[in-house]
ROMIKE-838284 format. One record per residue: residue in one letter; x, y, z of N, C-alpha, C, O in turn. Coordinates in steps of 0.05 Angstrom, whole numbers, plus 5000, padded with zeros to 4 digits. Layout:
BEGIN
aXYZXYZXYZXYZ
...
END
This chain:
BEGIN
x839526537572838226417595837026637612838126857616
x835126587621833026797646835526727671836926537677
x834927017682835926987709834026937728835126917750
x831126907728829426807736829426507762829126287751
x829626487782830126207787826726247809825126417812
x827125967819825125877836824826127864826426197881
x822226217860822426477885823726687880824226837899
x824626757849825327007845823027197842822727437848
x821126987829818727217822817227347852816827197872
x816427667852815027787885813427567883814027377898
x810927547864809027427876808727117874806826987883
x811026997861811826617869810326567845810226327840
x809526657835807926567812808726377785808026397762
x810426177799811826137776811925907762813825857747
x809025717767808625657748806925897722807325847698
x805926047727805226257700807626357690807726427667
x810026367707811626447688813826297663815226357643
x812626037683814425777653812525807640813325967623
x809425737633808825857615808626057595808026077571
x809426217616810526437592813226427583814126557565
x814426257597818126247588818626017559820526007544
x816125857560816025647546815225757511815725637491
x813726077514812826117490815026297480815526307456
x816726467500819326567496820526407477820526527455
x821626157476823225897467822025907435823425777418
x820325997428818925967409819326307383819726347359
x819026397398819726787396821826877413821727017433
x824126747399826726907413826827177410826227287388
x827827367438826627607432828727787413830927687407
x827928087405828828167390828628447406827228487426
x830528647390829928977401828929117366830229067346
x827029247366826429467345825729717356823529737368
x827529967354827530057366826630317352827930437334
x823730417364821830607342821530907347819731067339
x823430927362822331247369822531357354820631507352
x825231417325825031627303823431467284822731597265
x822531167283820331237275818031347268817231437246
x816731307293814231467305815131837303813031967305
x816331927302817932207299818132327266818332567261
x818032147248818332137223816232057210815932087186
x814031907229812231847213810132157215808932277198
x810332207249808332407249809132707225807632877217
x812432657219811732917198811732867173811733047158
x811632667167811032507140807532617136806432797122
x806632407155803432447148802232407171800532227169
x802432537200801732637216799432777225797232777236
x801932927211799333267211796333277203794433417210
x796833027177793933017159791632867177789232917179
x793532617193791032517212791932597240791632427258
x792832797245793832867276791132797289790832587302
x788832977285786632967310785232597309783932487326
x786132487286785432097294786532027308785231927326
x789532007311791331947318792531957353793731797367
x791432267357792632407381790132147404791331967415
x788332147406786931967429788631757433789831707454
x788731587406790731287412793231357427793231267450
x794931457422797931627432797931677456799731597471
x796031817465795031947495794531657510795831617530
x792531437499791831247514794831057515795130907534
x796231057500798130947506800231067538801430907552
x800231277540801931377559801331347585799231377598
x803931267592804931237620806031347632808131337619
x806531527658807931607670810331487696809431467718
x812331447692815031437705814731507732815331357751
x813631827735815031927760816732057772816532217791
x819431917752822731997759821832267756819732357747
x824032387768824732637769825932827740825633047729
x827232567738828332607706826432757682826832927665
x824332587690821332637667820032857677818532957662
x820232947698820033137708819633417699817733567702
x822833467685823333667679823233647645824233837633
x822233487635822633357608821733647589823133807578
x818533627592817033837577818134047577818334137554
x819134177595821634487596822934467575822934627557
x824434237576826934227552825834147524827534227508
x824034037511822634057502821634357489822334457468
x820034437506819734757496821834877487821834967464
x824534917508827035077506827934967477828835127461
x827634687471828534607447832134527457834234537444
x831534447487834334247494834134047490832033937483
x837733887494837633597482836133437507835833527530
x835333197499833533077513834332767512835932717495
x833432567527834332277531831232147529829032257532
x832331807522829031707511830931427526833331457522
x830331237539830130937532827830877522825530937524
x829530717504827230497481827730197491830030117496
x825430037494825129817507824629667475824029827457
x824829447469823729257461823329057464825028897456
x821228977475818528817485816928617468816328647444
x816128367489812628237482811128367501808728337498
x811828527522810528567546807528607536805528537549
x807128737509804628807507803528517499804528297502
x800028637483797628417477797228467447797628707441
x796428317429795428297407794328627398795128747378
x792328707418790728937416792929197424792129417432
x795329137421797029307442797329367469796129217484
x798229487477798929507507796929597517796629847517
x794029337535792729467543793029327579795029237591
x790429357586790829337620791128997618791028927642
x791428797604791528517601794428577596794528527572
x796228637602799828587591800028367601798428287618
x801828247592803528067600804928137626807128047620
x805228247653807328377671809428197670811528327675
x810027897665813127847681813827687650814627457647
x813227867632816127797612818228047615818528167636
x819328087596823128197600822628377574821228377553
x825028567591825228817565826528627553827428507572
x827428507529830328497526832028617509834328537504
x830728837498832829027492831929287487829729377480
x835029407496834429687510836229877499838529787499
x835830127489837630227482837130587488834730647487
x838630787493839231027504840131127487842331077478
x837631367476838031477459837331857460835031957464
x839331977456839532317458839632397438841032297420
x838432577434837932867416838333067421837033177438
x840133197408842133467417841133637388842633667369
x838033757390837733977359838834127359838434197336
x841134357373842634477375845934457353846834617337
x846834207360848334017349848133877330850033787318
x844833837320843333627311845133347311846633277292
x844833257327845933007332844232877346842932977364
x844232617339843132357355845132107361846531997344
x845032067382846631847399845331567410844631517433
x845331427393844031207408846530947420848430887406
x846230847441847930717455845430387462843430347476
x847230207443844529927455846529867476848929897473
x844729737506845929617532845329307524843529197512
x847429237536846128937538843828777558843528877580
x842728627553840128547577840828417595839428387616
x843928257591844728107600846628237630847928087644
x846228537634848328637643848528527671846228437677
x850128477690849528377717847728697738848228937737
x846028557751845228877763844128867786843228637790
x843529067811841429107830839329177825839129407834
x837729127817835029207807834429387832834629317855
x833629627823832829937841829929827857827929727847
x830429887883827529797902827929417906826829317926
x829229277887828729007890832028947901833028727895
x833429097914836229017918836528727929838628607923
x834828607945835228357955835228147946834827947960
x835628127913834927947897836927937885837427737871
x838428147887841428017874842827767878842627607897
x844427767853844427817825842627807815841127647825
x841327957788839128027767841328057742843728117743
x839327967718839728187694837828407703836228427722
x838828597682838228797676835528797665834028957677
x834428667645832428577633830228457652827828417645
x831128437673828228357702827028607706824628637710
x828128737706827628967732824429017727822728987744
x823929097700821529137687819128857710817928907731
x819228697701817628387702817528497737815328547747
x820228537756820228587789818128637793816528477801
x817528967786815829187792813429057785811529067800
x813528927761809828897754808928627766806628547764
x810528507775809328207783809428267817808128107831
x810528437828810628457854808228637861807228577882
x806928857850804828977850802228957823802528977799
x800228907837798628887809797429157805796129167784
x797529377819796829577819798629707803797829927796
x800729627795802829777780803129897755804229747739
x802530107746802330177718804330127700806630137710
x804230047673806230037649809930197664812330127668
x808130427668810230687678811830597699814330587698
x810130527721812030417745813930227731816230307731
x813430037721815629837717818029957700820229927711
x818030097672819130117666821530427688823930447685
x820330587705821730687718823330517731825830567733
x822230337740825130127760827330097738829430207744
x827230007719828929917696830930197696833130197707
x829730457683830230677685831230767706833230887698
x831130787728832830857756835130697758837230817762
x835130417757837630237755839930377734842230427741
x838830417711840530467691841030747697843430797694
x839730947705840331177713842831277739844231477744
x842230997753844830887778847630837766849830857775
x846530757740849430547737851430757730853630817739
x849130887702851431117686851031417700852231597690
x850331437711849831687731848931907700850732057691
x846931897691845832007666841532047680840131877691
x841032327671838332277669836432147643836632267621
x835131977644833431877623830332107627828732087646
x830132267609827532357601825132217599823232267614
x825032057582823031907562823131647560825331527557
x821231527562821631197548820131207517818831387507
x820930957507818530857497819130587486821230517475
x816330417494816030207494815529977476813229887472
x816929927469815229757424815429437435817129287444
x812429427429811229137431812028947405810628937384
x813928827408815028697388813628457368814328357347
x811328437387808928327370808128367343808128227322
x807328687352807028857328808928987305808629197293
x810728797304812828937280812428857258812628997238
x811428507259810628517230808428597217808328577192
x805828727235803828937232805329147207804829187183
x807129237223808729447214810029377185809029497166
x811629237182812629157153810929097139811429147115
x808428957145806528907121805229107114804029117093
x805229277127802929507128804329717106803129897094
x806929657103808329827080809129747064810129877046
x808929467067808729337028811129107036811028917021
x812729087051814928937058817929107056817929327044
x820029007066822329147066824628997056824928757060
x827029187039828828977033830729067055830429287065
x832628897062834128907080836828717068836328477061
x839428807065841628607071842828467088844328597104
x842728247092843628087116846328147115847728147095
x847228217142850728167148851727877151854227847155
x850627737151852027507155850227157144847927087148
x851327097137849126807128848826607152850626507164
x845326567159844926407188842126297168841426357145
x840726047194837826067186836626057216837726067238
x834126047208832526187243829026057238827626077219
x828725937268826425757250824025897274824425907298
x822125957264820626147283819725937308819226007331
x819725697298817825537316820225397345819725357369
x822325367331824925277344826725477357828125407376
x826925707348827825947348831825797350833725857364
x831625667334834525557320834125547298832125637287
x836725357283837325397259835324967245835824797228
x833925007259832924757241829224757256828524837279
x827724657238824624667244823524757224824324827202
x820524767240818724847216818425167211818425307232
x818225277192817125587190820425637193821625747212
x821225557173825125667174826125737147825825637124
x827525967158828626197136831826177136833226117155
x832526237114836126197105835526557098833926707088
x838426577111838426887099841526867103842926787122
x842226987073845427057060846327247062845027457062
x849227247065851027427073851127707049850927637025
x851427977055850628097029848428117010847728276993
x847427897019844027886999842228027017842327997041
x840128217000837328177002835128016999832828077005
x835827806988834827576978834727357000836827317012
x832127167006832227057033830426707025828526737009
x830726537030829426277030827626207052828326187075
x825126167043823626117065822325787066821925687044
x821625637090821325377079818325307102819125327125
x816825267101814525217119814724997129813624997151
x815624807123815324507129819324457134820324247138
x820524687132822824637139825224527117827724517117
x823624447102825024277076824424377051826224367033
x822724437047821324507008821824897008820025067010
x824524927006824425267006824725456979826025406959
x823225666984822525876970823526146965823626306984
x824226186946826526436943824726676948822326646943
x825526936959824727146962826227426965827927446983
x825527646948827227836940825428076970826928196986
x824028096971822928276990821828157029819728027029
x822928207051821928107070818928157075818428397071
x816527987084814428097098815328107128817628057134
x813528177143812828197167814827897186816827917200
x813327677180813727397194818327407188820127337204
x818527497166820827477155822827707173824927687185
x821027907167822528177186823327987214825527887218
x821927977227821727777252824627647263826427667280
x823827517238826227227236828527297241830127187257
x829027597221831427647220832727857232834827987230
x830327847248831928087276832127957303833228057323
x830927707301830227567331832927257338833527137359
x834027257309835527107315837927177343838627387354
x838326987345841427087366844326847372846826877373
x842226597376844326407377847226297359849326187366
x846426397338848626377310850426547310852726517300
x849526787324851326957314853027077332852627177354
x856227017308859327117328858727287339861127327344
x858027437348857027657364854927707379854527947385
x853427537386851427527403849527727399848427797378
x849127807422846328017429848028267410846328407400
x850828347402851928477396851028577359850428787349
x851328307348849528227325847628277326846928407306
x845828227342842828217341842128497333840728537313
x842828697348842628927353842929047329840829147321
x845629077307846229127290843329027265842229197252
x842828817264840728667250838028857256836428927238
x837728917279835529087287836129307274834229397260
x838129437272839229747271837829757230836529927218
x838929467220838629517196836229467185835429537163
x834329257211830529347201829929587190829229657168
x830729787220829030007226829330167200827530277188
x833030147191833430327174831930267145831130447130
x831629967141829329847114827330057120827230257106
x825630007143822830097145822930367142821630457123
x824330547158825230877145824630997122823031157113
x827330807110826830897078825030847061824930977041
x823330647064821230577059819330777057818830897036
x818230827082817631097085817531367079815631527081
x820631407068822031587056820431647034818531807030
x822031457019821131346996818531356977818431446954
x817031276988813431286977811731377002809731237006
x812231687026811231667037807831667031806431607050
x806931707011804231787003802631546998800231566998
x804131246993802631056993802930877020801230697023
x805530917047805030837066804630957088805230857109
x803431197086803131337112800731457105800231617087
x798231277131795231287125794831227148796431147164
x792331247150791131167183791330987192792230987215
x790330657175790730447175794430457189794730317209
x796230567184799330387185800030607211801030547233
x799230867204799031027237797930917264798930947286
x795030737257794230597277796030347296796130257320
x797430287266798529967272801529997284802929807290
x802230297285804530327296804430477321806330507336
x801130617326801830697355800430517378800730537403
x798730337361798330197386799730007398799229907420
x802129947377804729797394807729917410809929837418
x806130147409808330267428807730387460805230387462
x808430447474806530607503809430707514811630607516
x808430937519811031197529810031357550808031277561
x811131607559811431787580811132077557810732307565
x811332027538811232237512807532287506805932137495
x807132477514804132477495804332587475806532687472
x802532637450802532657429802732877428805132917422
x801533127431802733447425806633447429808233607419
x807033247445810433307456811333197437812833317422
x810532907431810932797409811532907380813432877366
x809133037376809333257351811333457353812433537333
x811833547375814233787377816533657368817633747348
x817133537375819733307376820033277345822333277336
x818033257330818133107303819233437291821233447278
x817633687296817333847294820634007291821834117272
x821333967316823534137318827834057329830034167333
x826233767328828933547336828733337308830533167309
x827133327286827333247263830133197250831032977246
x831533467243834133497235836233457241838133507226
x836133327277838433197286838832917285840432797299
x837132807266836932527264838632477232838532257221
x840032717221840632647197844032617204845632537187
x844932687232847232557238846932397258846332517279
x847332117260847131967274848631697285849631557267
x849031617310851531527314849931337335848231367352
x851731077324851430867346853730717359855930657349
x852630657383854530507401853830327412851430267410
x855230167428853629887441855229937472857130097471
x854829817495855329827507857429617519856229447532
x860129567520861729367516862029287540862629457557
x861528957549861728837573863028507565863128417542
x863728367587865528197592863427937596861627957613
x863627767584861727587596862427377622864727297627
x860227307635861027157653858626937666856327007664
x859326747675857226527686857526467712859326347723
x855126587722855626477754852526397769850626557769
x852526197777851326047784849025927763846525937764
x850725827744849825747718848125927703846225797693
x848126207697846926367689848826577674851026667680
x847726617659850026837633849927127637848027257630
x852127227650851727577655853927697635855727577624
x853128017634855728167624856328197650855128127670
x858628337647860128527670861628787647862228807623
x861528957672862029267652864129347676863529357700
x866529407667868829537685868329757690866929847672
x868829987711869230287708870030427693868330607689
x872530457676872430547657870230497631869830687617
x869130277627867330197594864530327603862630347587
x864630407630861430517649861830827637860030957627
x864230907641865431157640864531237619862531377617
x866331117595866331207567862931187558862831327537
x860931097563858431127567856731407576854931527564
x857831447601856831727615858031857601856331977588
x861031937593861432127584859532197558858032397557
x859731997536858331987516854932117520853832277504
x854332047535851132177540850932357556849132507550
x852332427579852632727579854132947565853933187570
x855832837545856533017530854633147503854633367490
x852632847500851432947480848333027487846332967474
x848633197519845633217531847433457533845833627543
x849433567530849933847544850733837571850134057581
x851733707584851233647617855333637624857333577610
x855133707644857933687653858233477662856733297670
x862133527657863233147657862833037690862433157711
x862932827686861732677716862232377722862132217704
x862632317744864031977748861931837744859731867754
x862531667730860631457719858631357751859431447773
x855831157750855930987769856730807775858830747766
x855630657792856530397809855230177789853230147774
x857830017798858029747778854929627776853729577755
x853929587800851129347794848729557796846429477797
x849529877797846230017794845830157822846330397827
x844930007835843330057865844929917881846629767872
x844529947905846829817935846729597940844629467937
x848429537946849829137949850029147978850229337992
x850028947982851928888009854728828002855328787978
x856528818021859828718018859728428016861228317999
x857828238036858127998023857227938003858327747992
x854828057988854028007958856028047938856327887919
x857628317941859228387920861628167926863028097907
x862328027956864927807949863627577933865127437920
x861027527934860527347917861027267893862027067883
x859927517884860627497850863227637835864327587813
x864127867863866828007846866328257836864128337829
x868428397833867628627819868728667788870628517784
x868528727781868728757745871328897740872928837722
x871629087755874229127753876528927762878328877746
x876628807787878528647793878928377780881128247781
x876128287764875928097749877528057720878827867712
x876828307705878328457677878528687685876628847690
x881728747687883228877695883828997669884029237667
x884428797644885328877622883429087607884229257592
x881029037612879229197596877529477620875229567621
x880329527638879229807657881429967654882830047673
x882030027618884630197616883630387611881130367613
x884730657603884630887599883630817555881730907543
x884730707550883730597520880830487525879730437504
x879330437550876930307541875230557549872830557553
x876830747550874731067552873431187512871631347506
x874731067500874231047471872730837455873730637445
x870030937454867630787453868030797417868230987401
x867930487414867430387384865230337369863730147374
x864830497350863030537337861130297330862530127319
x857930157331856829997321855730047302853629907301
x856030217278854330187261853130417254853930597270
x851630507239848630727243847230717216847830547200
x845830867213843530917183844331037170843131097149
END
C-alpha cells in the first residue's frame, strides 16, 4: 500500500496521482539493481564504443549536491572505497529519463552499495521501501515511507532536477544510518526488458513456485506466468488459460519474475533475492558471449535507462580500477519489524538492527565505528513520535546485542 493519502502530495495533485497509482496495480514494482552492470559492461566492450556512448551517460547525469558527492571524485582518483544508492524505478519515460519523468511515482527499491578496491570487496545492503520515516526537508508529513521522499521533492517543485529528488531520499537515509552515500544510480525499470532481449534472453532459477499476471499483478489474469521451484523452465499463458512451456526468460518474463511480491513468504524480502538472481542471469550472460552481446545497440538500451551523479570518464575509472572488488561479494537486507498504523504497512528498524547496518558500511568504506542514526531519519516532534512509538520500545526482543549480527541474503 502507498503511504500516499488525500493532501499528502506538495502540490494536491492528486487526482494525477491515482492515475498514476492505478497503472502501478498493473506493474507491481520491482528493484534491478545495475550499477556493476553498467561497470562490467563498459570493460567488456566499452572502450570499443566509449566516444558513442560517453554523450548519452553525461546526458543522463544529475547532480545531488550532498556534500557527500562532494568529495566523491577525490576518492575515486585516490582509488578509495566509495558508496552508490541504487534506486529502482518507473520514475523514468519510454525514451529514458528525460525532462517528461514521471515526478510522483516511488523509488521502490533501494539498495546501498560499497566498494572497498583495497579489500576488493563489495557490500550491498537492500532497505526496505516500506521503512517508517521523516522524509529530510518534508518533516511535517510524518509518517512517510521511505519510498516517498523521492515523489516529495519532485512534485513539490517543478523546477526540481532528477538530482534534487533523489538527494532528499539520500539525506533521509544518510540520517538514519549516519553513513555518507557518494553516488546514486537510478534504473528505470521500464527498460529491463529492453535489456534481456537485447542479449538473447536469460535463464534464471526460480526459488520458489508462484504465478504473476502482468495485467493483475497477482496470481490469476491475462498475460500470466507459472514459474517453478528449482526450475529454469517457466509457463507462460496470454489469455490466462492455454499455457506454454519455456526453457529461456525474455524481457516481458524477466519482469514477471522480479516484480512479483504478493506470494511470497517473504515479502519485499523475496523480491529482492529474485532481483539479486536477474542481475546475476544477465551478468553471466554477458560473461559468457561478451562479443555477441555487447554492441552499441544493447550499450544504448542500457544507458538510457539509468540517470546518476556518475559521469562517464568516473564511470570508466570505476570499471577500470574497482572491477576486481566485485569478485567478492556480499549481501544483506536490512531487517525490520512490520507494522500497521493508520491502515498503512510500515517496517520499523530498532537501534541495534540500524546499528549492525552502520557498522557494516562504515566498516566496509574504511570509516570509523560510529552510533547509528535516528529511528525515522530527520526530526520529529515528541507528539509525533507518541503517536506511532518508537521501535525500540515496541520490539524490545529484536534490540539485542545478537541483532548487531547481520544475516546474510544471498549474493552472485
Amino acid at each position: 500500500m502507498n503511504d500516499f493519502k488525500q493532501g499528502d502530495l506538495p502540490d494536491g495533485n492528486r487526482k494525477s496521482y491515482l492515475l498514476k497509482k492505478r497503472k502501478k496495480r498493473k506493474l507491481t514494482y520491482s528493484a534491478l539493481l545495475v550499477f556493476l552492470l553498467v561497470s562490467i559492461l563498459l570493460i567488456i566492450g566499452g572502450l570499443h564504443y566509449y566516444n558513442s556512448v560517453k554523450s548519452s551517460l553525461n546526458q543522463s547525469y544529475s547532480t545531488t549536491g550532498l556534500k557527500s558527492e562532494k568529495t566523491a571524485k577525490q576518492l575515486i582518483t585516490n582509488q578509495k572505497p566509495i558508496s552508490f544508492l541504487i534506486l529502482g524505478t518507473d520514475v523514468g519515460t519510454d525514451g529514458g529519463f528525460g525532462s517528461d519523468r514521471n515526478r510522483a511515482d516511488l523509488t521502490d527499491s533501494m539498495m546501498v552499495v560499497t566498494i572497498n578496491p583495497k579489500k576488493n570487496t563489495t557490500t550491498l545492503i537492500s532497505i526496505p521501501r516500506d521503512i517508517m520515516t521523516s522524509i529530510s526537508g518534508f518533516e511535517g508529513s510524518f509518517p512517510q515511507k521511505l519510498n516517498a521522499a523521492y515523489a516529495f521533492k519532485e512534485t513539490s517543485d517543478k523546477s526540481a532536477t532528477l538530482g534534487d529528488g533523489v538527494a532528499t531520499t539520500m539525506s533521509t537515509i544518510e540520517k538514519m544510518f549516519n553513513i555518507p552515500i557518494n553516488y546514486f544510480a537510478m534504473v528505470n525499470m521500464s527498460g529491463l526488458g529492453d535489456i534481456v532481449d537485447q542479449i538473447g534472453g536469460v535463464s534464471v532459477q526460480s526459488p520458489l513456485t508462484f504465478a504473476f499476471s502482468q495485467e493483475t499483478a497477482h496470481a490469476t489474469g491475462n498475460e500470466l506466468y507459472q514459474f517453478t521451484e528449482n526450475s529454469t523452465s517457466f509457463e507462460y499463458a496470454k489469455n490466462g488459460e492455454d499455457f506454454t512451456k519455456f526453457k529461456k526468460m525474455n524481457g516481458d518474463a524477466a519482469l514477471a519474475f522480479a516484480r512479483m511480491r504478493y506470494q511470497d513468504p517473504q515479502g519485499d524480502y523475496g523480491r529482492t533475492q529474485r532481483q539479486r538472481l536477474l542481475l546475476q542471469g544477465i551478468v553471466t550472460k554477458m560473461k559468457q558471449k561478451p562479443s555477441q552481446v555487447v554492441n552499441l545497440k544493447f550499450i544504448q538500451s542500457v544507458t538510457k535507462n539509468i540517470a546518476s551523479n556518475l559521469r562517464a570518464d568516473d564511470m570508466m575509472d570505476l570499471g577500470t580500477h574497482y572491477l576486481s572488488a566485485t569478485k567478492n561479494v556480499k549481501s544483506y537486507s536490512v531487517q525490520g519489524e512490520g507494522q500497521s498504523y493508520n491502515e498503512v504497512s510500515y517496517q520499523r528498524v530498532t537501534t541495534m538492527q540500524r546499528q549492525a547496518i552502520t557498522d557494516m558500511i562504515r566498516k566496509s568504506l574504511d570509516l570509523k565505528a560510529s552510533e547509528t542514526g535516528s529511528e525515522f531519519g530527520s526530526d520529529t516532534t515528541e507528539n509525533a513520535i507518541a503517536q506511532v512509538g518508537l521501535a525500540d520500545n515496541m520490539y524490545p526482543e529484536f534490540n539485542t546485542e545478537k541483532d548487531l549480527n547481520l544475516q546474510k541474503s544471498g549474493g552472485y
